[in-house]
Backbone as ProteinMPNN parsed JSONL, in Angstrom:
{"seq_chain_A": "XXXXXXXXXXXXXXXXXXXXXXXXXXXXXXXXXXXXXXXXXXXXXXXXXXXXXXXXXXXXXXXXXXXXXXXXXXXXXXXXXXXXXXXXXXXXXXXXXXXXXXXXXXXXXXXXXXXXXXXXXXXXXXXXXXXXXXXXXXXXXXXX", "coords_chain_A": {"N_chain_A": [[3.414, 278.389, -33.27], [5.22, 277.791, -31.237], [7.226, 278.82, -31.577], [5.95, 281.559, -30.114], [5.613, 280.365, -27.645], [8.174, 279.618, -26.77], [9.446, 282.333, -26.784], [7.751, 283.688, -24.555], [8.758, 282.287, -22.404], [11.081, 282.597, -22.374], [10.866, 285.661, -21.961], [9.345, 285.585, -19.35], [11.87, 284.003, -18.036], [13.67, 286.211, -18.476], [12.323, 288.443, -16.544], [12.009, 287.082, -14.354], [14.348, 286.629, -13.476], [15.417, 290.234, -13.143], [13.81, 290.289, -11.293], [14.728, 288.611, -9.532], [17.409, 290.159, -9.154], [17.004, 292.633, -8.4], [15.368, 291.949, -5.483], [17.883, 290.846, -4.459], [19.485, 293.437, -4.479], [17.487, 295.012, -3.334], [17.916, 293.863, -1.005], [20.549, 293.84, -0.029], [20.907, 296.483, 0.249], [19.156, 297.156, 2.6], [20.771, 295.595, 4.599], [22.784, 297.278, 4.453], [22.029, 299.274, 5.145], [21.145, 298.69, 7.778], [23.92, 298.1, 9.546], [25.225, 300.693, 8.726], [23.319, 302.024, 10.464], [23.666, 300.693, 12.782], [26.141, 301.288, 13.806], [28.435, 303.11, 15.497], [28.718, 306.676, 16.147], [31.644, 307.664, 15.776], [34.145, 309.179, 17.798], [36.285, 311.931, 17.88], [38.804, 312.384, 20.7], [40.21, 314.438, 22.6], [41.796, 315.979, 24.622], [43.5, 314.078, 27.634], [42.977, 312.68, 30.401], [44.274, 312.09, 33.258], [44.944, 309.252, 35.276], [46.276, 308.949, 37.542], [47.013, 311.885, 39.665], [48.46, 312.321, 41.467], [50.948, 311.631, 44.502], [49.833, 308.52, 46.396], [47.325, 308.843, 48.865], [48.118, 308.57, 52.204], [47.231, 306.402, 55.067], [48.357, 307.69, 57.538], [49.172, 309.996, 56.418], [46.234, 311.306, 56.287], [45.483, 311.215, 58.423], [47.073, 313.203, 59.919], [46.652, 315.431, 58.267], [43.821, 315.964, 58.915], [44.286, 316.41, 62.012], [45.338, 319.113, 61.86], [43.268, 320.258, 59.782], [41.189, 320.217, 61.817], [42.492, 321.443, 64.061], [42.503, 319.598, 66.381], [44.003, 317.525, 68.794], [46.263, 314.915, 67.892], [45.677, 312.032, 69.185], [43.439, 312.285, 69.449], [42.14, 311.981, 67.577], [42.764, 310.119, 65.936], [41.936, 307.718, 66.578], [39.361, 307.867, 65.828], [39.13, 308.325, 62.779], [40.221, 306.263, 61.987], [37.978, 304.567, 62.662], [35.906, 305.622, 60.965], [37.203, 304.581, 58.722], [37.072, 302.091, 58.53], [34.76, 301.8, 58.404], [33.61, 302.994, 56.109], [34.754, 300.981, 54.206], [34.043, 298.471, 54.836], [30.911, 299.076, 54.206], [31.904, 299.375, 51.172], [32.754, 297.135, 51.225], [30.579, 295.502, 51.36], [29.058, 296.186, 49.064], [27.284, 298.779, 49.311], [25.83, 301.689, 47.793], [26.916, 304.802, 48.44], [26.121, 308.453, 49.307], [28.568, 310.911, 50.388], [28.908, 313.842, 50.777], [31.475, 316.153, 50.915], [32.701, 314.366, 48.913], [31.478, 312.457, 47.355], [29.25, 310.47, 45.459], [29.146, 307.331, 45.536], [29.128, 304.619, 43.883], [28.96, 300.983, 43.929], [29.97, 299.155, 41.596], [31.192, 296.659, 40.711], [32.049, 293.689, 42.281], [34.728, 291.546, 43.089], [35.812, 288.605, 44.336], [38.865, 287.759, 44.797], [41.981, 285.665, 45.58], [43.632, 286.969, 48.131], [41.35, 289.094, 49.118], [39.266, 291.27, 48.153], [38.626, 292.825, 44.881], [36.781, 295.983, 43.781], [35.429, 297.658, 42.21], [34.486, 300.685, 41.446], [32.314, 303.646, 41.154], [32.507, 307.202, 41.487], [30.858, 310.125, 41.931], [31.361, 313.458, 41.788], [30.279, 316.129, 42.96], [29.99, 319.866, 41.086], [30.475, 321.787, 42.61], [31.792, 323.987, 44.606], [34.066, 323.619, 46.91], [34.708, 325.311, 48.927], [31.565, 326.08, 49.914], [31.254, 323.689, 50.681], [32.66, 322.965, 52.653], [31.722, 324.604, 54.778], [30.234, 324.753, 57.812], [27.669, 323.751, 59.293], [26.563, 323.98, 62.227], [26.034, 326.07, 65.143], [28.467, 328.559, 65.911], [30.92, 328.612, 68.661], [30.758, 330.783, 70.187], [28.543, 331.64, 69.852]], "CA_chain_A": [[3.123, 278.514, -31.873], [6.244, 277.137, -31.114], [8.081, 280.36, -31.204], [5.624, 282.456, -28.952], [6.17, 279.958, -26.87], [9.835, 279.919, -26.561], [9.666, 284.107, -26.238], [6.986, 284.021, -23.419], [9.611, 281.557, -21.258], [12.612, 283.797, -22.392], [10.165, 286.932, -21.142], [9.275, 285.101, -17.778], [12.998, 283.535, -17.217], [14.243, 287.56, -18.137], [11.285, 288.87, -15.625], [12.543, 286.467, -12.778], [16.028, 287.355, -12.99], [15.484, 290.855, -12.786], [13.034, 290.281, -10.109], [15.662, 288.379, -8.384], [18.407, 290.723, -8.639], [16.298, 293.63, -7.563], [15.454, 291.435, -4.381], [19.114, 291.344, -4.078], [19.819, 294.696, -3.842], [16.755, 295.44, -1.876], [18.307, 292.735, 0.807], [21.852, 294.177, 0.209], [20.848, 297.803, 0.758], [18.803, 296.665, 3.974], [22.141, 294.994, 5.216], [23.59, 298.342, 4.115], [21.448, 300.4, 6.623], [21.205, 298.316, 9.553], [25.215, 297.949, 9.078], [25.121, 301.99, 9.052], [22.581, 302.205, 12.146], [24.057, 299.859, 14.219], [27.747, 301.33, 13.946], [28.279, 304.322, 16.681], [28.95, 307.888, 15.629], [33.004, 307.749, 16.505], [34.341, 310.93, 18.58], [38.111, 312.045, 18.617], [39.061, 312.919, 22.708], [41.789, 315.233, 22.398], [42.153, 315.525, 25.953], [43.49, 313.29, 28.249], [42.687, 312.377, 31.752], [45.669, 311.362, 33.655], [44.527, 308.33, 35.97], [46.478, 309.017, 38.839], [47.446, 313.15, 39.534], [49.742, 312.682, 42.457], [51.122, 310.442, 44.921], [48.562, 308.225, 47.072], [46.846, 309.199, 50.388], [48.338, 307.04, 52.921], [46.803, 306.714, 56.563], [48.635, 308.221, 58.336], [49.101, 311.316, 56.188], [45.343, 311.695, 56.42], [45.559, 312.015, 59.977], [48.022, 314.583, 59.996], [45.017, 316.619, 57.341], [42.555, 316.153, 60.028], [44.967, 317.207, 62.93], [45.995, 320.306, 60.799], [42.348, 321.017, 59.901], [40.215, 320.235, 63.098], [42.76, 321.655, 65.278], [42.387, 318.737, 67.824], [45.17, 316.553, 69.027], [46.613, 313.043, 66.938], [45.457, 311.116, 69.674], [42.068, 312.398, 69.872], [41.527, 312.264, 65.851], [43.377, 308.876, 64.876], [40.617, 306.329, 66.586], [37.907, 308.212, 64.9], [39.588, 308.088, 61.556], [40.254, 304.336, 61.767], [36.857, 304.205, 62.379], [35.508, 305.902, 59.602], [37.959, 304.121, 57.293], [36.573, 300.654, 58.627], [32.864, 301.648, 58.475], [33.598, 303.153, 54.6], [35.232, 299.572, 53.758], [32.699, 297.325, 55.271], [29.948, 299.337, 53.099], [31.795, 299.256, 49.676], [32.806, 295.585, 50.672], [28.868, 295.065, 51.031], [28.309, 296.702, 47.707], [26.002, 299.364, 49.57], [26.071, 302.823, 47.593], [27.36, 306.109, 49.412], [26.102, 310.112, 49.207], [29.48, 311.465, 51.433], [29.409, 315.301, 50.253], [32.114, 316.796, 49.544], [33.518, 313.119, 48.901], [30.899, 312.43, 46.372], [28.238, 309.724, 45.26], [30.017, 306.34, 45.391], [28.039, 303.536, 43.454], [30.154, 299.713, 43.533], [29.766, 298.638, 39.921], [31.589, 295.2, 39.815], [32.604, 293.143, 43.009], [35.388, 290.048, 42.215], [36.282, 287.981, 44.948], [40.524, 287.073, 45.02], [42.986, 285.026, 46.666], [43.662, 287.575, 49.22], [40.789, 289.464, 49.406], [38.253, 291.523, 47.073], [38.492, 294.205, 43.866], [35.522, 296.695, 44.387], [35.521, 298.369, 40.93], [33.544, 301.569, 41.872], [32.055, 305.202, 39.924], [32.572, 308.407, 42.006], [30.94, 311.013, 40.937], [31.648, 314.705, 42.635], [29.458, 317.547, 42.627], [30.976, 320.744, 40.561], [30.282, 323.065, 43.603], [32.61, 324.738, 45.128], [34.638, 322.755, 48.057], [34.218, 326.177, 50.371], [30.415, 325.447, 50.256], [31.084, 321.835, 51.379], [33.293, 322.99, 54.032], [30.889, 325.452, 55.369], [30.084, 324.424, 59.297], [25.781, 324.057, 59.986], [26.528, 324.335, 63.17], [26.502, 327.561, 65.1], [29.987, 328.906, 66.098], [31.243, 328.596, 69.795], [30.413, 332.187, 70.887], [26.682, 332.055, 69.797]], "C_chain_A": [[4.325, 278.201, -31.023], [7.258, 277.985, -30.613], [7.775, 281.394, -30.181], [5.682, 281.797, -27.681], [7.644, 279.897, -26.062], [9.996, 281.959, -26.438], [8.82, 284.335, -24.882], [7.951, 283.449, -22.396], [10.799, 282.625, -21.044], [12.249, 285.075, -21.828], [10.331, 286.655, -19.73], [10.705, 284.922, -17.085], [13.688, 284.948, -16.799], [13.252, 288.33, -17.105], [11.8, 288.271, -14.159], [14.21, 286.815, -12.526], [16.094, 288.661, -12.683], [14.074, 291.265, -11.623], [14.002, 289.997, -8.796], [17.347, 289.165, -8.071], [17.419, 292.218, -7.97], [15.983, 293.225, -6.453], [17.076, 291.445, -3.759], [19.768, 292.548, -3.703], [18.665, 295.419, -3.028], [17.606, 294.981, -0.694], [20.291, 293.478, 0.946], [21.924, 295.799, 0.886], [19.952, 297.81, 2.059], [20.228, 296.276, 4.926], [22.665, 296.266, 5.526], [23.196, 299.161, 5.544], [21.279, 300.262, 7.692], [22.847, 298.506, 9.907], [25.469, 299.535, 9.934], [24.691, 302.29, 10.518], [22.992, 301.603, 13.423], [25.533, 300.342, 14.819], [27.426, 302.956, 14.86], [28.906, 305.252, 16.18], [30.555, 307.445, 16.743], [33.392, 309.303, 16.938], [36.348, 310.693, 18.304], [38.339, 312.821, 20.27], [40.229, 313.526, 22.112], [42.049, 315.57, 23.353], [42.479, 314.649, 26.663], [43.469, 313.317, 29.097], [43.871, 311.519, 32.644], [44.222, 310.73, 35.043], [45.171, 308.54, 37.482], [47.403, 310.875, 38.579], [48.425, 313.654, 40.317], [49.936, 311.653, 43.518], [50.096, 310.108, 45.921], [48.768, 308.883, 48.449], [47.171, 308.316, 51.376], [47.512, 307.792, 54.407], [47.114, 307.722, 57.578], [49.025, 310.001, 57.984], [47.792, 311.73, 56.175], [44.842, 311.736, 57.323], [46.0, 313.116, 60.295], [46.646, 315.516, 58.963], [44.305, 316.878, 58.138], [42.924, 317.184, 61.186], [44.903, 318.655, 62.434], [44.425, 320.793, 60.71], [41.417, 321.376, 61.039], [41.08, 320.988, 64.142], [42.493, 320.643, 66.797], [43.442, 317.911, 67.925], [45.02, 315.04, 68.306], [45.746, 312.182, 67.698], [43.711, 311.083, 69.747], [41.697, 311.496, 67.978], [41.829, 310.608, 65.354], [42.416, 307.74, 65.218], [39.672, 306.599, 65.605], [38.195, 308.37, 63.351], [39.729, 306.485, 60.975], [38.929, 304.372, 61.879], [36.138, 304.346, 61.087], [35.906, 305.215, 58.755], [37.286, 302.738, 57.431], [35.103, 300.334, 58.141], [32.876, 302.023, 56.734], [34.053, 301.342, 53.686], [34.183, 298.351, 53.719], [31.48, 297.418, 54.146], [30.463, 299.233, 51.897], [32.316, 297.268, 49.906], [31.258, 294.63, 50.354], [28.429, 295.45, 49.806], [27.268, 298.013, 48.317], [27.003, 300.758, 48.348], [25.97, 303.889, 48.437], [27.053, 307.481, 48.765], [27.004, 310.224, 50.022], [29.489, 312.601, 50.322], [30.924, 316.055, 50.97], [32.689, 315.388, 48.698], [32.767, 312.723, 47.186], [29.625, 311.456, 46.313], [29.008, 308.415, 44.816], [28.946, 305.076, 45.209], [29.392, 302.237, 43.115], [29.11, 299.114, 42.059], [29.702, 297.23, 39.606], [32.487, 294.541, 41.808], [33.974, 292.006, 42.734], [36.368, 289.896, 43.522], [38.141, 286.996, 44.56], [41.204, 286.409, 45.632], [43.251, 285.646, 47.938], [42.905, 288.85, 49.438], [39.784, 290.083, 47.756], [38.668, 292.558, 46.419], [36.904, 294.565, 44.025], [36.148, 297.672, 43.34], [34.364, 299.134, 41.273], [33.416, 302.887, 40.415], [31.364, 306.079, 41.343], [32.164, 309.482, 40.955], [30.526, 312.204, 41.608], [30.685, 315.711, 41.909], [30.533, 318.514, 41.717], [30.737, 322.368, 41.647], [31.403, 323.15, 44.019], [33.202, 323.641, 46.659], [34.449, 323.996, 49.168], [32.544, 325.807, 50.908], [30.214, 324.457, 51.291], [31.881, 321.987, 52.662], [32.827, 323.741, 55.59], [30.222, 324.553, 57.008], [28.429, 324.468, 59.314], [25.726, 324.562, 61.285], [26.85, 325.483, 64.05], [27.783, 327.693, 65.739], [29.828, 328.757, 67.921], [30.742, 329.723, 70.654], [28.899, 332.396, 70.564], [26.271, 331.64, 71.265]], "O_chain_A": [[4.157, 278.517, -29.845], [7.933, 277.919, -29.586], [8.607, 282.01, -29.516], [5.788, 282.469, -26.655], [7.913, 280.151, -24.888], [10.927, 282.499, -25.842], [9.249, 285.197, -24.115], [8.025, 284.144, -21.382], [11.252, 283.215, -20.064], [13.122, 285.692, -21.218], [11.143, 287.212, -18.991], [10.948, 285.397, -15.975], [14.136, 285.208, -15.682], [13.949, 289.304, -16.82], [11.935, 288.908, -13.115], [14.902, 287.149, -11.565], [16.909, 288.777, -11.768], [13.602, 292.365, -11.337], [14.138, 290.569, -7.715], [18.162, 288.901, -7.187], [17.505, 292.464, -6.767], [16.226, 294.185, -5.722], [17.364, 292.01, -2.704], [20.511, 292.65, -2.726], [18.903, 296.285, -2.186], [17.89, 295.618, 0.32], [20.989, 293.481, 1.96], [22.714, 296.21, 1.736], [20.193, 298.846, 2.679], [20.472, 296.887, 5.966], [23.012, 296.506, 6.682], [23.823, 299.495, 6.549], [21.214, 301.117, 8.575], [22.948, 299.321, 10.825], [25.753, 299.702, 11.12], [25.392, 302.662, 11.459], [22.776, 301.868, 14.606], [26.019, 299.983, 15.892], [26.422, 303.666, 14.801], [29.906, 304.85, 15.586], [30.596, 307.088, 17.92], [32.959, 310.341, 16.436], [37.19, 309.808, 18.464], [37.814, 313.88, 20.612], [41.005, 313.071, 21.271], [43.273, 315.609, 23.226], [41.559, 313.839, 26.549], [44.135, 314.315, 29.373], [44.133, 310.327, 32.479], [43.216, 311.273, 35.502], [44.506, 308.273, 38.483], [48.174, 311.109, 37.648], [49.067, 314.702, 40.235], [49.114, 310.737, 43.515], [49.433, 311.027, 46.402], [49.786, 309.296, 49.004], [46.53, 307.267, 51.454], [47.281, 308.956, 54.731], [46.347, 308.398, 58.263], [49.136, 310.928, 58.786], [47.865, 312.947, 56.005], [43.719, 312.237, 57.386], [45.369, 313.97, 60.918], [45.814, 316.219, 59.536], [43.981, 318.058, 58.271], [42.378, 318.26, 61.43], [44.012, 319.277, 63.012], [44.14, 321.704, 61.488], [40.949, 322.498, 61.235], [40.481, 321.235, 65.189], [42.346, 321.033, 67.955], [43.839, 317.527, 66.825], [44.042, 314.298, 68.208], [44.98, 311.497, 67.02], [42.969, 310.139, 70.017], [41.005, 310.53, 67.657], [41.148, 310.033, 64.504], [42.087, 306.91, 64.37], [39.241, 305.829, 64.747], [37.173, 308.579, 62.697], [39.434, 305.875, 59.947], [38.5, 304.105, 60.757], [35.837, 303.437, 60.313], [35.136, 305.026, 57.814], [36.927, 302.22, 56.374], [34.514, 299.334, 57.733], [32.137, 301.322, 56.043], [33.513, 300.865, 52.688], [33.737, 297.615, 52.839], [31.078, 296.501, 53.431], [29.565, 298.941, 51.107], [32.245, 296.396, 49.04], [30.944, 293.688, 49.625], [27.334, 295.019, 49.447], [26.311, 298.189, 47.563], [28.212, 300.821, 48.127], [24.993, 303.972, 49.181], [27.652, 307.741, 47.722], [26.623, 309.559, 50.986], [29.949, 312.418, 49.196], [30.535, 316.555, 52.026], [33.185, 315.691, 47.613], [33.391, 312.72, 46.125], [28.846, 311.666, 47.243], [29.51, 308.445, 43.693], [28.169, 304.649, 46.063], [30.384, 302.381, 42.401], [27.937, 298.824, 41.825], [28.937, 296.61, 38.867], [33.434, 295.158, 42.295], [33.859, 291.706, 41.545], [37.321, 290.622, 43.806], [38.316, 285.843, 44.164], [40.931, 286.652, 46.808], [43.12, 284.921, 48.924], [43.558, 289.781, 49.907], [39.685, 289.507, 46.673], [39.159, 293.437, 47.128], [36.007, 293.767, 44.298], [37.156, 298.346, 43.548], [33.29, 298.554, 41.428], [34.001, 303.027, 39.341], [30.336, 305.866, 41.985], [32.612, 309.762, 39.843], [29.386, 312.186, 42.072], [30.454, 315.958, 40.725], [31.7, 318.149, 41.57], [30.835, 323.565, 41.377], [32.153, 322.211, 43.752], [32.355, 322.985, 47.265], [34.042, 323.665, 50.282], [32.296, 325.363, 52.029], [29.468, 324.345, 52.264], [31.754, 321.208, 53.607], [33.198, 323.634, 56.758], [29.682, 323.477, 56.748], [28.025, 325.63, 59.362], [24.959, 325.485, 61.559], [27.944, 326.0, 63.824], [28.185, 326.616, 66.178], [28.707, 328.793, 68.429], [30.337, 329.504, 71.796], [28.217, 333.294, 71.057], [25.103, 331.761, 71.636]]}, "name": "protein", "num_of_chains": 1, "seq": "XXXXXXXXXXXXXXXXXXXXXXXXXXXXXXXXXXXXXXXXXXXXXXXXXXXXXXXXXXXXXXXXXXXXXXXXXXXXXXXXXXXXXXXXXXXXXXXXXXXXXXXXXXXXXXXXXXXXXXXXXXXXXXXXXXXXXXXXXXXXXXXX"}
């Protein structure tokens, strides 16, 4: 009796070991697939997006644009431009979000208060219509 004894333990001890490595590779191939699922399909960009496309817009050359397009005199155009520029500032320093068409849909993302004033990390995002559209007048013409 002695002997079927000693083979039934050696059965059971070989039964639990390959119980417990089969738990092992269950739990390793679980690891495996969350591992898999959790990792993000990678893309190659083969394009690049240049960050800045030409030199900045300064003030006073976007007076001269206005002049040039509205046909109305500097003096008339340059208060009402400062204005605008003050009243656009005020709202992204408030965080409000902006519809300005042709301009776009201007949502502030990330505020961060500085030593000499604030970053206003924003996302513009422009229609793909046509800029004649957007330039198009509602109002009826002078001679109606």
């Amino acid at each position: 009796m002695a002997k079927s004894t000693t083979t039934r333990s050696a059965e059971t001890k070989t039964s639990a070991t390959k119980t417990a490595t089969a738990a092992k590779t269950a739990s390793a191939a679980a690891k495996t697939a969350v591992a898999a699922a959790s990792t993000p399909d990678l893309k190659v960009v083969d394009e690049t997006v240049p960050s800045v496309t030409g030199p900045e817009l300064k003030k006073k050359e976007l007076i001269d644009l206005v002049v040039e397009r509205s046909g109305l005199k500097k003096k008339d155009v340059k208060p009402v431009v400062e204005s605008v520029m003050a009243v656009l500032g005020e709202a992204l320093g408030a965080g409000r979000e902006m519809n300005l068409q042709p301009l776009g849909k201007i949502k502030v993302n990330k505020i961060k208060n500085v030593n000499n004033g604030k970053v206003v990390i924003t996302r513009i995002r422009q229609s793909t219509g046509t800029v004649e559209a957007a330039e198009k007048d509602p109002l009826a013409e002078a001679e109606e």
